[in-house]
N, C-alpha and C positions, 0 to 999 in steps of 0.2 A: 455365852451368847454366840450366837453363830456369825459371821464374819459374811461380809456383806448383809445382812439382817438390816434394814429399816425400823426405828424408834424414837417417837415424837416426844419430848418431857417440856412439861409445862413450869414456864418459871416465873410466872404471873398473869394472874387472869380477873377481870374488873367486869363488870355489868353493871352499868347507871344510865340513864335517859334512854332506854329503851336503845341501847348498845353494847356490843359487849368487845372488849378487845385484849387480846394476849402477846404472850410472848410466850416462842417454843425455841427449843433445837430438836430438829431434825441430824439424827445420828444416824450413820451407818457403819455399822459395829466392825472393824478393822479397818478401816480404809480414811473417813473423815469424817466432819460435820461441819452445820452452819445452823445460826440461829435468825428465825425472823419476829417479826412485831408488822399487826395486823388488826382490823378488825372487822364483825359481820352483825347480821341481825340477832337481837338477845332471844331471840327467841330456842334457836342453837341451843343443845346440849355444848356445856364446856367441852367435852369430847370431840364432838363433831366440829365446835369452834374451833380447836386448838388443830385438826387435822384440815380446816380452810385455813388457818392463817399458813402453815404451814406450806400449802399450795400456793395463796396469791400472796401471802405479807411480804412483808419491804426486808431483806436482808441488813441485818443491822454491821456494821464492823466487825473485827476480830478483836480490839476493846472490849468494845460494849457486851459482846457477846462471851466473855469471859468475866465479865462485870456480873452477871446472871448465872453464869455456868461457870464458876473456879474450878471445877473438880474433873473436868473433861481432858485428857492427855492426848486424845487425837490431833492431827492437823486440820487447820480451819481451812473449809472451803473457799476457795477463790473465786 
């Protein structure tokens, strides 16, 4: 993967009552990441969902965000 590269991974994604909400990290391949939780109109492809939460969702901790993503060795964003 190239170093600086941008990649969104989805580590849960829900759609009920005409909502839909995920959880991503946003990686950037040598350097760091950080994980948010978010949610938008279900109308949204999950894809497209997952790169809005990714934009406006709420930053979750460096916990929680390993809680979702165990397997990530980078340093979490601050």
């Amino acid at each position: 993967m190239q170093i600086g590269k941008r990649e969104i991974l989805q580590a849960r994604y829900f759609n009920a009552n005409y909502y839909a909400c995920a959880v991503v990290a946003v990686i950037t391949h040598g350097v760091d990441w950080a994980v948010y939780m978010g949610g938008c109109d279900y109308k949204l492809p999950w894809k497209e969902a997952n790169e809005f939460v990714a934009e406006y969702g709420c930053k979750l901790s460096a916990e929680d965000a390993r809680y979702f993503f165990p397997d990530i060795k980078l340093p979490y964003r601050s």
